[in-house]
Jmol script that loads the backbone (N, CA, C; Angstrom):
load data "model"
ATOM      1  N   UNK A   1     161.185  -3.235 166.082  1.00  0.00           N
ATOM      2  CA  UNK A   1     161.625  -2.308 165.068  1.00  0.00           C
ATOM      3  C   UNK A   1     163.046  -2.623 164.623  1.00  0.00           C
ATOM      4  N   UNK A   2     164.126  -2.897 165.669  1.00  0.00           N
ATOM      5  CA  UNK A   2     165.504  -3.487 165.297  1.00  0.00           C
ATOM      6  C   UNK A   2     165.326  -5.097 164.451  1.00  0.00           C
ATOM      7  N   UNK A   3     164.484  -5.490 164.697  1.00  0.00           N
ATOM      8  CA  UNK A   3     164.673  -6.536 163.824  1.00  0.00           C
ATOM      9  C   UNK A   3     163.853  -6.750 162.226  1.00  0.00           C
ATOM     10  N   UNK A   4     163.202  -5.580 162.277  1.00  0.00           N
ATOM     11  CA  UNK A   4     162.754  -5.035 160.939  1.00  0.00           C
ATOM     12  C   UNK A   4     164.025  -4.164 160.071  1.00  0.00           C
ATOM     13  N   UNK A   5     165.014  -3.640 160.779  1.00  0.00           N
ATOM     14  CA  UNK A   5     165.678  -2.861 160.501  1.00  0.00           C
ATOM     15  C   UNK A   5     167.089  -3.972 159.745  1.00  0.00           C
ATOM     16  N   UNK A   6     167.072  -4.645 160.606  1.00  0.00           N
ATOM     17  CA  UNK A   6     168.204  -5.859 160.331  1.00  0.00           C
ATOM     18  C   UNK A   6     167.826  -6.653 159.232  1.00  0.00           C
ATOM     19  N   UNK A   7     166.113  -7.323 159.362  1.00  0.00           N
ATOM     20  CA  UNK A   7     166.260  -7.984 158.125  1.00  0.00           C
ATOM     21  C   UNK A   7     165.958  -7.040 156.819  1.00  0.00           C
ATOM     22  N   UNK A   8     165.920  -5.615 156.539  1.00  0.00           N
ATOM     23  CA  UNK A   8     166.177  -5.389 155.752  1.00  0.00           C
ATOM     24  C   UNK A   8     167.348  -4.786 154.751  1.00  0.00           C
ATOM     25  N   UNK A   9     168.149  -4.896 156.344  1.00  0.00           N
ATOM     26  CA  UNK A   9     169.708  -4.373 155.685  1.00  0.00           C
ATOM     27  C   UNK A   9     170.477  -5.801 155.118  1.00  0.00           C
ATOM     28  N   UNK A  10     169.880  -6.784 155.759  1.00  0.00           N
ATOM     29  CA  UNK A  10     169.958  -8.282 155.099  1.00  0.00           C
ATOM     30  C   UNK A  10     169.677  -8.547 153.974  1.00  0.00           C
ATOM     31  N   UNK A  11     168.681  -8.458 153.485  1.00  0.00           N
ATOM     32  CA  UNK A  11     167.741  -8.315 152.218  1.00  0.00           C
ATOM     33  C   UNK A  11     168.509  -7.611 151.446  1.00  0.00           C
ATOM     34  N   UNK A  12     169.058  -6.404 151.572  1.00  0.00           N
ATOM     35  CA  UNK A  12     169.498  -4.983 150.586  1.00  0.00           C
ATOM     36  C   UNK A  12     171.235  -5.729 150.631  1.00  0.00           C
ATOM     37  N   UNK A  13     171.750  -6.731 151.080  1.00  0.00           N
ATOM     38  CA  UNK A  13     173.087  -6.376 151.158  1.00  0.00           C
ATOM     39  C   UNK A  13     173.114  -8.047 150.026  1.00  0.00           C
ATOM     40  N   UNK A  14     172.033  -8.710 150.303  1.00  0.00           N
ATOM     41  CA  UNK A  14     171.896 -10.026 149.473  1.00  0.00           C
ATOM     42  C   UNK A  14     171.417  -9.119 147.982  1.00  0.00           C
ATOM     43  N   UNK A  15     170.528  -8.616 147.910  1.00  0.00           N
ATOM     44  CA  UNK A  15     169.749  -7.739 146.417  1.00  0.00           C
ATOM     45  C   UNK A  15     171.408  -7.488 145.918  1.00  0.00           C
ATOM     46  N   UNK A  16     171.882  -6.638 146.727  1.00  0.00           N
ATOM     47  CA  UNK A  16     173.375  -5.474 146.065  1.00  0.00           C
ATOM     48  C   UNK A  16     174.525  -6.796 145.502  1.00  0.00           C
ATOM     49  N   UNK A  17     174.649  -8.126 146.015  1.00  0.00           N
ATOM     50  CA  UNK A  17     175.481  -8.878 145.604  1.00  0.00           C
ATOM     51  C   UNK A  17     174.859  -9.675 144.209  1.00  0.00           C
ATOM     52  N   UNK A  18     173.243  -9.671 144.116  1.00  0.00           N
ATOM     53  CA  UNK A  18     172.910  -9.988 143.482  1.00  0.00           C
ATOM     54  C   UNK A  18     173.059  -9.319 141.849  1.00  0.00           C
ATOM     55  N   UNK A  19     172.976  -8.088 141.784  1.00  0.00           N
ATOM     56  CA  UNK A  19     173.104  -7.031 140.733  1.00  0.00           C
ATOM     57  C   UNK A  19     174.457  -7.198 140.205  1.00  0.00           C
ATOM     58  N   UNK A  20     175.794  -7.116 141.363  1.00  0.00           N
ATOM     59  CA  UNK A  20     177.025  -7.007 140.797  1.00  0.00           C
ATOM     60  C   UNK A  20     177.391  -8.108 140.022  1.00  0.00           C
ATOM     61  N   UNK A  21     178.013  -7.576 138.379  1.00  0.00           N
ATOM     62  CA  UNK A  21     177.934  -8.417 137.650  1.00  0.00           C
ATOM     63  C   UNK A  21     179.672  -8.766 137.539  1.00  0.00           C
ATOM     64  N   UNK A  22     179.819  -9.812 137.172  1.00  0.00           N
ATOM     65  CA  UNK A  22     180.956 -10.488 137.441  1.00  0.00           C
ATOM     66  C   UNK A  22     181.547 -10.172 135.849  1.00  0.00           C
ATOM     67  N   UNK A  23     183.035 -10.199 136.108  1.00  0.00           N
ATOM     68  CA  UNK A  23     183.428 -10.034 133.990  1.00  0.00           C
ATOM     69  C   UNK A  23     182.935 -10.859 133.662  1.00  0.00           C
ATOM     70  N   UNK A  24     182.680 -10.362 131.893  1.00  0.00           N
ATOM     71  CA  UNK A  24     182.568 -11.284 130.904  1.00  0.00           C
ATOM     72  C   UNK A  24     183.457 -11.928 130.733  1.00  0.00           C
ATOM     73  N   UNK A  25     183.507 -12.886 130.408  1.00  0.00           N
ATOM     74  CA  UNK A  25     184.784 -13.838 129.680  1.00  0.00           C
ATOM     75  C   UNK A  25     185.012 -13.506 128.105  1.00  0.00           C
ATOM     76  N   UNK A  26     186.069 -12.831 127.884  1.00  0.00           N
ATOM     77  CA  UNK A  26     186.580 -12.577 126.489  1.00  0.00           C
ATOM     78  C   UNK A  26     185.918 -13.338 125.750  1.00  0.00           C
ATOM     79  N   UNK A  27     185.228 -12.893 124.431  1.00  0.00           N
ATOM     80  CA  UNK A  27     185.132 -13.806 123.163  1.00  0.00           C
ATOM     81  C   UNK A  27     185.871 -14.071 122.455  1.00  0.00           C
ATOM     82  N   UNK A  28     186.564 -15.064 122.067  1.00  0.00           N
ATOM     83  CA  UNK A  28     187.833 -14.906 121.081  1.00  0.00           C
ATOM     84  C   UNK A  28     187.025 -14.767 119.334  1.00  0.00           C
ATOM     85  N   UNK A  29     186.088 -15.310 119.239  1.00  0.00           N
ATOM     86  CA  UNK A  29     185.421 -15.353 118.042  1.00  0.00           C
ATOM     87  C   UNK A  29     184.944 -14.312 117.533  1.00  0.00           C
ATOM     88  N   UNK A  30     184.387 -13.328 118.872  1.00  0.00           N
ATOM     89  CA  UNK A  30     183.196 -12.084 118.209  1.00  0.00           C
ATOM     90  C   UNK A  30     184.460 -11.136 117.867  1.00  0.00           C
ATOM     91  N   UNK A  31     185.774 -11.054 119.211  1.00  0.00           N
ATOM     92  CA  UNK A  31     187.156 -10.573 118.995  1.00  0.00           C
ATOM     93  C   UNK A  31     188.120 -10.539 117.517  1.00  0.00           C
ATOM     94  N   UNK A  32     187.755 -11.787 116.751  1.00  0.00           N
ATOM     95  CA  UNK A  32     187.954 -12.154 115.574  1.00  0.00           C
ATOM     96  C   UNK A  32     187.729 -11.644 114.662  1.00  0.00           C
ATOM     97  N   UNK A  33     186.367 -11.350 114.752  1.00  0.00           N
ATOM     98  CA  UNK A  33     185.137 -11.440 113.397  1.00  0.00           C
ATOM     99  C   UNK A  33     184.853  -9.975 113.317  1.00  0.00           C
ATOM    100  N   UNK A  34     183.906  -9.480 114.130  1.00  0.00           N
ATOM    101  CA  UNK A  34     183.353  -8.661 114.341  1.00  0.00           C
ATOM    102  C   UNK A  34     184.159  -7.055 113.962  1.00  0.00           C
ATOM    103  N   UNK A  35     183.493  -6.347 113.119  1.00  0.00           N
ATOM    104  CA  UNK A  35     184.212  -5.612 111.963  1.00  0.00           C
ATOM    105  C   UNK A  35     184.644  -5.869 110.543  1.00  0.00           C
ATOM    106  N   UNK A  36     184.946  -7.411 110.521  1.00  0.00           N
ATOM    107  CA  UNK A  36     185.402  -7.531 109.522  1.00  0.00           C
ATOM    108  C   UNK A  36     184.637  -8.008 108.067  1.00  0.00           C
ATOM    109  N   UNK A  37     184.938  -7.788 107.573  1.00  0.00           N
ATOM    110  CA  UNK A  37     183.682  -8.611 106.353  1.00  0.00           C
ATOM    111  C   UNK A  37     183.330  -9.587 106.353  1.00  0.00           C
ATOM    112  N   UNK A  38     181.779  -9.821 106.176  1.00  0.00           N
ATOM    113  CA  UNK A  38     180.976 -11.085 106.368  1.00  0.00           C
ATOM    114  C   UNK A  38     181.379 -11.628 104.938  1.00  0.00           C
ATOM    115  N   UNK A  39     182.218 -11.107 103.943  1.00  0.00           N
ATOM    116  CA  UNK A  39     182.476 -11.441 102.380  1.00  0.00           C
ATOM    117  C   UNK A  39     183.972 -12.611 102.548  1.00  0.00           C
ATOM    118  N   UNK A  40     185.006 -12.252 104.034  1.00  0.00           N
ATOM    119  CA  UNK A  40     186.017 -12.955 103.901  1.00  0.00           C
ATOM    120  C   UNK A  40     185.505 -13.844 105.320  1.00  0.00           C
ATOM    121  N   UNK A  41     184.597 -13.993 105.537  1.00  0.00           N
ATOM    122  CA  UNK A  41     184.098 -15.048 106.637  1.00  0.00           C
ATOM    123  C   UNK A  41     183.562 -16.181 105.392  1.00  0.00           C
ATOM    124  N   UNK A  42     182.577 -15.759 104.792  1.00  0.00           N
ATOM    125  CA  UNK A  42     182.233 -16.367 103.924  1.00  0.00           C
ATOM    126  C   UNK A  42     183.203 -17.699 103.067  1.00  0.00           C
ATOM    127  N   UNK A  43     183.903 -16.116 102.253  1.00  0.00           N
ATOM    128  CA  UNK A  43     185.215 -16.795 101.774  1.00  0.00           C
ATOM    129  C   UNK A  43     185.855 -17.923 102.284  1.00  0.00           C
ATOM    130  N   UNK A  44     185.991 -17.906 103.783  1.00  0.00           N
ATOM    131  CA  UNK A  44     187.307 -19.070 104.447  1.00  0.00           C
ATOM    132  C   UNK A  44     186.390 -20.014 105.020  1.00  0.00           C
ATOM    133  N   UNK A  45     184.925 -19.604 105.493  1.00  0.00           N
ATOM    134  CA  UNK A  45     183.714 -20.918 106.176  1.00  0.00           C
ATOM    135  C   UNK A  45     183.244 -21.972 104.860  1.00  0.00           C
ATOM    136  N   UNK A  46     182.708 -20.625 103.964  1.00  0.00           N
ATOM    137  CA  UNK A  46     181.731 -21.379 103.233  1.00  0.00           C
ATOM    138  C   UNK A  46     180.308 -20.506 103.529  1.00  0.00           C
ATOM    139  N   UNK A  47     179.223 -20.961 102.760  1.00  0.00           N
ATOM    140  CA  UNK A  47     178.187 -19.698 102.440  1.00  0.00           C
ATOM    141  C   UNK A  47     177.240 -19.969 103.464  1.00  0.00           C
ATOM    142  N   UNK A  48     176.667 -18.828 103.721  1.00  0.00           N
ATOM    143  CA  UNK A  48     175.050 -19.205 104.640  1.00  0.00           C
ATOM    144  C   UNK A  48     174.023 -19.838 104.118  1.00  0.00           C
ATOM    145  N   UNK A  49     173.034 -20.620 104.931  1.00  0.00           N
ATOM    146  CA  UNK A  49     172.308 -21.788 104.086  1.00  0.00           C
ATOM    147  C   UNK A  49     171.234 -21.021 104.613  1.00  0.00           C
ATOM    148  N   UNK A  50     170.768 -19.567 105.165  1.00  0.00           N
ATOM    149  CA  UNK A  50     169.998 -18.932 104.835  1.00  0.00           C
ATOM    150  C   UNK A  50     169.994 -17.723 105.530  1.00  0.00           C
ATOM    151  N   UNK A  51     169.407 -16.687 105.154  1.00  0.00           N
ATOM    152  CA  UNK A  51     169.539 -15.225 105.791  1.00  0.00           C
ATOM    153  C   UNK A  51     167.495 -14.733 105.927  1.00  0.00           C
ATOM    154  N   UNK A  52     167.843 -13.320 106.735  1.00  0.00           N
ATOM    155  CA  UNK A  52     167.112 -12.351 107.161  1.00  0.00           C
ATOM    156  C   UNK A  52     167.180 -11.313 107.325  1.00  0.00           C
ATOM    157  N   UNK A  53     166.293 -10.292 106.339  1.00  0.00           N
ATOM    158  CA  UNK A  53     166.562  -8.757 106.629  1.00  0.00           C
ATOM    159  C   UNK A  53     165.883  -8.706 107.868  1.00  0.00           C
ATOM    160  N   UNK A  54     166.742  -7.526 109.022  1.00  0.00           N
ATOM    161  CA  UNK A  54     166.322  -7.298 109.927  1.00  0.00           C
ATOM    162  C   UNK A  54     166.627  -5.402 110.056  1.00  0.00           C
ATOM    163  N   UNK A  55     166.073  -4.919 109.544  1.00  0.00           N
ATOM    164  CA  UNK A  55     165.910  -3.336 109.515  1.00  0.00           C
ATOM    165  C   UNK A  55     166.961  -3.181 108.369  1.00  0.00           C
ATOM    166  N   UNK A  56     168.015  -2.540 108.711  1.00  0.00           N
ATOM    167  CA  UNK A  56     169.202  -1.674 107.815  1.00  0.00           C
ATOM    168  C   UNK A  56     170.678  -3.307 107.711  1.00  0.00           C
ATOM    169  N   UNK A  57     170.402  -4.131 108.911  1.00  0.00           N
ATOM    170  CA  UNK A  57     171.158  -5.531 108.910  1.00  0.00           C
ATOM    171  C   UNK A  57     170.231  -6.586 108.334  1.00  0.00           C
ATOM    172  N   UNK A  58     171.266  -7.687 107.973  1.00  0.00           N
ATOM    173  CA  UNK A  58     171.080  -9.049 107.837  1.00  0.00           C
ATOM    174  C   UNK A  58     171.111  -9.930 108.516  1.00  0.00           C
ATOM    175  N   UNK A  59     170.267 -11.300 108.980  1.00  0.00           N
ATOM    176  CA  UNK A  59     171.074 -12.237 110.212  1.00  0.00           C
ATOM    177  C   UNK A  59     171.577 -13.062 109.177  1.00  0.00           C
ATOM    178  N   UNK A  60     172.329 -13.951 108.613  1.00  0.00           N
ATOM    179  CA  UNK A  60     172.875 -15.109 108.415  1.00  0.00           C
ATOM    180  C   UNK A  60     172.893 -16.364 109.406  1.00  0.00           C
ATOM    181  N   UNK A  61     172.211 -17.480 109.154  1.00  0.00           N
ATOM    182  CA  UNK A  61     172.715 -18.860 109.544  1.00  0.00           C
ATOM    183  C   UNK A  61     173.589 -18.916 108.654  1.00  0.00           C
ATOM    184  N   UNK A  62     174.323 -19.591 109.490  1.00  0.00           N
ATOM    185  CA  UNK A  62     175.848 -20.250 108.765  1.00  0.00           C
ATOM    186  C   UNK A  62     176.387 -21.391 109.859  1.00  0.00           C
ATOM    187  N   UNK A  63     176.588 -22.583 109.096  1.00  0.00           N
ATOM    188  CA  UNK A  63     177.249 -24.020 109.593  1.00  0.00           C
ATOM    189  C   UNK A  63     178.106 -24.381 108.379  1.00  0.00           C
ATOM    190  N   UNK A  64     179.227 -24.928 109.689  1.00  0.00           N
ATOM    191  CA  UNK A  64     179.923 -25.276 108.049  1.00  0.00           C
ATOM    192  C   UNK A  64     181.186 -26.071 109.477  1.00  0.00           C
ATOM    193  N   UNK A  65     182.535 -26.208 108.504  1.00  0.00           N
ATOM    194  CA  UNK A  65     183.228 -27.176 109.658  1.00  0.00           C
ATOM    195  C   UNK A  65     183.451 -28.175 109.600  1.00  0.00           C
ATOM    196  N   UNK A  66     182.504 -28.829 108.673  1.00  0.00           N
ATOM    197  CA  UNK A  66     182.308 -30.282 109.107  1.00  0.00           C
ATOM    198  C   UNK A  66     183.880 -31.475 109.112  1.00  0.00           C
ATOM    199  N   UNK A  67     183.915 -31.959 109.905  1.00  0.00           N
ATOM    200  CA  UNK A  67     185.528 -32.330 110.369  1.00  0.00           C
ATOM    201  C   UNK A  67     185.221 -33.776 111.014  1.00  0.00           C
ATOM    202  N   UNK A  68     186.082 -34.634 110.970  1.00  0.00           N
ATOM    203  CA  UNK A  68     186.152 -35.563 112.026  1.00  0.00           C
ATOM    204  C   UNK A  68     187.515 -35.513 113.025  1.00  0.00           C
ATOM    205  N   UNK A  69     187.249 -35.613 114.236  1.00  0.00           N
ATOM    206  CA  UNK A  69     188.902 -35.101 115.169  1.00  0.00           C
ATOM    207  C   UNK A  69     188.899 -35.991 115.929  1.00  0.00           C
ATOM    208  N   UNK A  70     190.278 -36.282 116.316  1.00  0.00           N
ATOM    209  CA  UNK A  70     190.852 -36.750 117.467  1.00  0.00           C
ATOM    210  C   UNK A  70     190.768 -36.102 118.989  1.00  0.00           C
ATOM    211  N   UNK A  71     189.799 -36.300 119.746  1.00  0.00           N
ATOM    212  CA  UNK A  71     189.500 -35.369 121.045  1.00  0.00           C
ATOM    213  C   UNK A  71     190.954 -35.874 122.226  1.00  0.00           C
ATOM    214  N   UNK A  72     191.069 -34.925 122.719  1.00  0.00           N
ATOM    215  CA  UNK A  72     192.071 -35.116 123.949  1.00  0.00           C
ATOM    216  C   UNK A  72     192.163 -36.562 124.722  1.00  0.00           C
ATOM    217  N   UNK A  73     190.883 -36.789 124.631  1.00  0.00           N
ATOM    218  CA  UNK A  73     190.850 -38.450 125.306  1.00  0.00           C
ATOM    219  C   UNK A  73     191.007 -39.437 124.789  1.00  0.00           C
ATOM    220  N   UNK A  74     191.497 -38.978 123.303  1.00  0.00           N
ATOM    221  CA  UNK A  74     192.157 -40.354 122.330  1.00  0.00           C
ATOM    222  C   UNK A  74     190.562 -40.296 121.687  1.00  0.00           C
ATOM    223  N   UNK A  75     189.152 -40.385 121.973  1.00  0.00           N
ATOM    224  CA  UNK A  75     188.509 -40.003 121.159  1.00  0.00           C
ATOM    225  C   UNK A  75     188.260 -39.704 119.879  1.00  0.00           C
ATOM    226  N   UNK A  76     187.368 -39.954 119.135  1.00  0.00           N
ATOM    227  CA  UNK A  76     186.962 -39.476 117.769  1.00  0.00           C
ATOM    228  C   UNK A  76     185.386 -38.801 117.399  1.00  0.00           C
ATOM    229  N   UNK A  77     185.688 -38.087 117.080  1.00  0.00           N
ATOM    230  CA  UNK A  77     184.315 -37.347 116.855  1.00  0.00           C
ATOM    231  C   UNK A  77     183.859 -36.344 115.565  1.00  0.00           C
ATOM    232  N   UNK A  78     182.823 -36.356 115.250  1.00  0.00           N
ATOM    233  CA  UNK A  78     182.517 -35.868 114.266  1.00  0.00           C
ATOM    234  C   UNK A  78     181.946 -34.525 114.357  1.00  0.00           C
ATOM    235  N   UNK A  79     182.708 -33.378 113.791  1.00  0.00           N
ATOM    236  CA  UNK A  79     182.278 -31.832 114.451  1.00  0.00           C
ATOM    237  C   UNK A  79     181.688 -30.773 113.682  1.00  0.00           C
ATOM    238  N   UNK A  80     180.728 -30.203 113.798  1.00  0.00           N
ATOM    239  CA  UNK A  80     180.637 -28.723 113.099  1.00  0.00           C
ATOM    240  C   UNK A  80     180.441 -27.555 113.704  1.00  0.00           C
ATOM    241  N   UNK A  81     180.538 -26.434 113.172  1.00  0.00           N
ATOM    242  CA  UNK A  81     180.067 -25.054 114.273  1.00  0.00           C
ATOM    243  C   UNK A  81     178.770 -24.929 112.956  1.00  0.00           C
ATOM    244  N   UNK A  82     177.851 -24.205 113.929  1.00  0.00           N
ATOM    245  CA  UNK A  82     176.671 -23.253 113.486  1.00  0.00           C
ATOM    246  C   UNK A  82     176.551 -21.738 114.391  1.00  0.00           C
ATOM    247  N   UNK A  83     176.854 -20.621 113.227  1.00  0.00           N
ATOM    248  CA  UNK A  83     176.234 -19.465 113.992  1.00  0.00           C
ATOM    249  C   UNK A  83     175.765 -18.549 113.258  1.00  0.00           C
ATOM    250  N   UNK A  84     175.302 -17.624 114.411  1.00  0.00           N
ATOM    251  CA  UNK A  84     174.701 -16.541 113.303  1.00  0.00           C
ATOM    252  C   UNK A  84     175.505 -15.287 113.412  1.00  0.00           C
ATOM    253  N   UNK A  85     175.382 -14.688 112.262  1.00  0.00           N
ATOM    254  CA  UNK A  85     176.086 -12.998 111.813  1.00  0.00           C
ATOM    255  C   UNK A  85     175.431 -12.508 111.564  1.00  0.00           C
ATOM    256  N   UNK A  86     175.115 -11.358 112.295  1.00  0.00           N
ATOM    257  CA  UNK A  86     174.947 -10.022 111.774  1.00  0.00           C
ATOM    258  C   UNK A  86     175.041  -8.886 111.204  1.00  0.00           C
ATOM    259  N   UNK A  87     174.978  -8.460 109.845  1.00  0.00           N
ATOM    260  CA  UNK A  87     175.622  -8.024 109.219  1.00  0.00           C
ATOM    261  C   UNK A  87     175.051  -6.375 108.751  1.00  0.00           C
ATOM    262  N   UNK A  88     176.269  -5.532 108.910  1.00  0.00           N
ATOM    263  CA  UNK A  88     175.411  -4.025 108.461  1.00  0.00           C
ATOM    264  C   UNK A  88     174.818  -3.905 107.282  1.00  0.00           C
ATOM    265  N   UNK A  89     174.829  -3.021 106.204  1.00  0.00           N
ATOM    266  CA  UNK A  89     174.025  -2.911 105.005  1.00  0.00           C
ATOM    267  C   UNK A  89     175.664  -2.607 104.268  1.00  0.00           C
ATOM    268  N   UNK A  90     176.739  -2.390 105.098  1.00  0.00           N
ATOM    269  CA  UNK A  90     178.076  -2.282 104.630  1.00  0.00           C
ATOM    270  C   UNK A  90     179.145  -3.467 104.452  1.00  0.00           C
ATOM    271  N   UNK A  91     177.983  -4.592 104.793  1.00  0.00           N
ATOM    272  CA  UNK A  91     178.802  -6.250 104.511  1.00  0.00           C
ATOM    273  C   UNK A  91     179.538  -6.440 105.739  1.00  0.00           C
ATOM    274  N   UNK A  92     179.798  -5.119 106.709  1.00  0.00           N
ATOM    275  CA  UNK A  92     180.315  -5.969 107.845  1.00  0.00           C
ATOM    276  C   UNK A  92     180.341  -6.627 108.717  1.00  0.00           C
ATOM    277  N   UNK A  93     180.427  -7.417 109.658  1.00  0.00           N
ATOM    278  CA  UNK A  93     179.931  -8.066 110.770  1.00  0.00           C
ATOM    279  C   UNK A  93     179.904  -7.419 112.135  1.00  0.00           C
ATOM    280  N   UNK A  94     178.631  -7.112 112.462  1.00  0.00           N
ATOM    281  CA  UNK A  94     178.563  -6.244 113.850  1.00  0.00           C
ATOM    282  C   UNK A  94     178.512  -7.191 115.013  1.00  0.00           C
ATOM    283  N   UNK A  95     177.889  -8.620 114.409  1.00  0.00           N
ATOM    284  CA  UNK A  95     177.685  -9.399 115.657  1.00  0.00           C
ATOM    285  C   UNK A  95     178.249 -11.041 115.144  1.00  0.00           C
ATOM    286  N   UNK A  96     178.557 -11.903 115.864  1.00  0.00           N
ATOM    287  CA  UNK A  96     178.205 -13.584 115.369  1.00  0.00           C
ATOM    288  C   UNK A  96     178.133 -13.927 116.956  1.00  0.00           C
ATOM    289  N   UNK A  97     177.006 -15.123 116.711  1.00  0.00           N
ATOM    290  CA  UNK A  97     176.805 -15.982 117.953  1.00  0.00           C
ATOM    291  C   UNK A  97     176.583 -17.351 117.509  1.00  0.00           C
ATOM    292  N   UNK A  98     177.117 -18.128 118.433  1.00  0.00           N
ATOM    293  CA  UNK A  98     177.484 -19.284 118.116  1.00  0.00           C
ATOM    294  C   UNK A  98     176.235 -19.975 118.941  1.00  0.00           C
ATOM    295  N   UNK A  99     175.804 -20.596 117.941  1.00  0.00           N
ATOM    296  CA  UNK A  99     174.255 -21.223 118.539  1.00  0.00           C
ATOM    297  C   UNK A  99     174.718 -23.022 118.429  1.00  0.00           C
ATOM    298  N   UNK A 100     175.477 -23.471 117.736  1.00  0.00           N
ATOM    299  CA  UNK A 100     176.079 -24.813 118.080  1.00  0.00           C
ATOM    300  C   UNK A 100     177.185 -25.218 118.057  1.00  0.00           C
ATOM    301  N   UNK A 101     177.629 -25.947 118.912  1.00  0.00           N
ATOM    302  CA  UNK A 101     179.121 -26.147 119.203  1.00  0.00           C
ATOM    303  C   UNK A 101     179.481 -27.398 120.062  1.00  0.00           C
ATOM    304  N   UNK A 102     180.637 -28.080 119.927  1.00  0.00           N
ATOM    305  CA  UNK A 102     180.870 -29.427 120.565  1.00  0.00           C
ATOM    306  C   UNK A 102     182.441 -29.327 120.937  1.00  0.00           C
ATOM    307  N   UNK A 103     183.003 -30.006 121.872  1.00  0.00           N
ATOM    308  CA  UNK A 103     184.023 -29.765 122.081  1.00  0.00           C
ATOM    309  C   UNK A 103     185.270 -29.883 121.169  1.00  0.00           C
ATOM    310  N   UNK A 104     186.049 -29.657 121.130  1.00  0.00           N
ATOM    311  CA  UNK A 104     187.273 -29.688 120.461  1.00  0.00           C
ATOM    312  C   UNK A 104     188.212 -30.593 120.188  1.00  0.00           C
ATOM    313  N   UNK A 105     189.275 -30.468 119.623  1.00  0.00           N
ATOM    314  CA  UNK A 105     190.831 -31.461 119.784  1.00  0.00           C
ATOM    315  C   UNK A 105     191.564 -30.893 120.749  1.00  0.00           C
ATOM    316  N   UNK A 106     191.459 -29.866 120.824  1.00  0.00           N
ATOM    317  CA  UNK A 106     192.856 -29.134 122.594  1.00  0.00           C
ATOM    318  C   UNK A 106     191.889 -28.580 123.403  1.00  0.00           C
ATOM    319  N   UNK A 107     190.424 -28.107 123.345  1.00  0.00           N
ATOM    320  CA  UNK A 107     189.480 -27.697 123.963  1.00  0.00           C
ATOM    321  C   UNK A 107     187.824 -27.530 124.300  1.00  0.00           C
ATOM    322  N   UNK A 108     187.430 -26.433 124.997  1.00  0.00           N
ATOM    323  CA  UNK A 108     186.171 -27.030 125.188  1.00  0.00           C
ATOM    324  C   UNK A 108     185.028 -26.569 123.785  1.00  0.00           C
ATOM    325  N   UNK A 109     185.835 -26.164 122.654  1.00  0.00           N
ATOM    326  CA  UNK A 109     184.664 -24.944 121.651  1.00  0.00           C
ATOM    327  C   UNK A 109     185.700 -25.516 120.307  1.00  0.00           C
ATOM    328  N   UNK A 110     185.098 -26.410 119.676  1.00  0.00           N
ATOM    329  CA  UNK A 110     185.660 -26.427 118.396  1.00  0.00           C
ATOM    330  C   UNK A 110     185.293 -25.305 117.576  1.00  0.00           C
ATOM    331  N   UNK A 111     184.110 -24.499 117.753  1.00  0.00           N
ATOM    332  CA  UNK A 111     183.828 -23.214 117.099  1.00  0.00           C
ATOM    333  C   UNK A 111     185.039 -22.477 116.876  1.00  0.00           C
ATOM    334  N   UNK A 112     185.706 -22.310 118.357  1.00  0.00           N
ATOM    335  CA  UNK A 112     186.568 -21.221 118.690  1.00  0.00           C
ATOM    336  C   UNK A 112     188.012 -21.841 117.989  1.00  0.00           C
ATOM    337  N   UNK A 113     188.089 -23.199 117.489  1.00  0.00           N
ATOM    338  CA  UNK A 113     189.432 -23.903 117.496  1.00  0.00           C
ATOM    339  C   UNK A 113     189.342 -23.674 115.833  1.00  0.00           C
ATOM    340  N   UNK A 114     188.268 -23.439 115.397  1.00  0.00           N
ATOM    341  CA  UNK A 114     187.872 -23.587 113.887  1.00  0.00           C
ATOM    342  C   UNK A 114     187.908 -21.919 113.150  1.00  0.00           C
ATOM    343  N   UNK A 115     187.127 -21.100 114.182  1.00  0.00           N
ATOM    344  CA  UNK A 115     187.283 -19.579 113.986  1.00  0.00           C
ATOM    345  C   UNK A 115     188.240 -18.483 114.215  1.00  0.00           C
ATOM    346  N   UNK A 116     189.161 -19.002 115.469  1.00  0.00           N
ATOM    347  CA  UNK A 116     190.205 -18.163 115.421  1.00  0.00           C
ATOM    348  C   UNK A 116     191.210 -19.039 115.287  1.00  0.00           C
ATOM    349  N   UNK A 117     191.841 -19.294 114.560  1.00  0.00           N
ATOM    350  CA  UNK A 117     192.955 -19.667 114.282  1.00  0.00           C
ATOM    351  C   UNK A 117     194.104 -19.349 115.200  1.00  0.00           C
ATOM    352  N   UNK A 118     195.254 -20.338 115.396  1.00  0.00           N
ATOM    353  CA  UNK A 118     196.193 -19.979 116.301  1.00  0.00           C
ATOM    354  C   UNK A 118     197.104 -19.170 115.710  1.00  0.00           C
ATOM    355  N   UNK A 119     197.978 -18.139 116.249  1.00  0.00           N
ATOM    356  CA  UNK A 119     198.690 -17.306 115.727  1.00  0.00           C
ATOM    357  C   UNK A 119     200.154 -18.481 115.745  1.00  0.00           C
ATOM    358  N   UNK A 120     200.685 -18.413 114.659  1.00  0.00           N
ATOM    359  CA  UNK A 120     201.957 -19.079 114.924  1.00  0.00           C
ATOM    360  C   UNK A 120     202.474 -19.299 113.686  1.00  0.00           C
TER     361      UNK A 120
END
end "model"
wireframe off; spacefill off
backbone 0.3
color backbone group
């Protein structure tokens, strides 16, 4: 009976570490975007190459970017971001997810090097 008792306080203490969820890692992009008009995303990317009504929102594909960079390793590479927005029936952006992405010139998300701009 003690060793029924043990392996299930074993079991329950592995399950309980399993559930606890670790932070998210900040988005700097959704941090960016999200609220703001899909009209001045537009504006500064370039247009979606196609959309979807999805109830009272829109999804947007959108790629755009296209760049050639110098990567950290002296490297050269040829880059774009692709993502999608979600947009209310009020033009704003409730969501974007970045469905393609390659590394950067200072990092690992040219998305993120392309979408949020450095403050300075």
């Amino acid at each position: 009976m003690n060793y029924r008792f043990a392996a299930l306080a074993v079991v329950a203490v592995a399950l309980s570490a399993c559930t606890t969820a670790a932070p998210l890692k900040s988005d700097p992009i959704k941090a960016r975007w999200v609220g703001q008009s899909a009209g001045k995303f537009f504006a500064a990317y370039g247009p979606q190459y196609s959309d979807v009504a999805n109830g009272s929102s829109t999804v947007y594909n959108w790629r755009g970017g296209y760049k050639r960079i110098k990567m950290e390793n002296g490297k050269s590479a040829s880059v774009s971001c692709a993502a999608t927005l979600t947009v209310s029936s009020d033009y704003n952006i409730r969501d974007i997810r970045i469905v393609a992405d390659r590394p950067g010139s200072t990092g690992p998300s040219y998305c993120e090097e392309l979408l949020v701009p450095a403050a300075g």
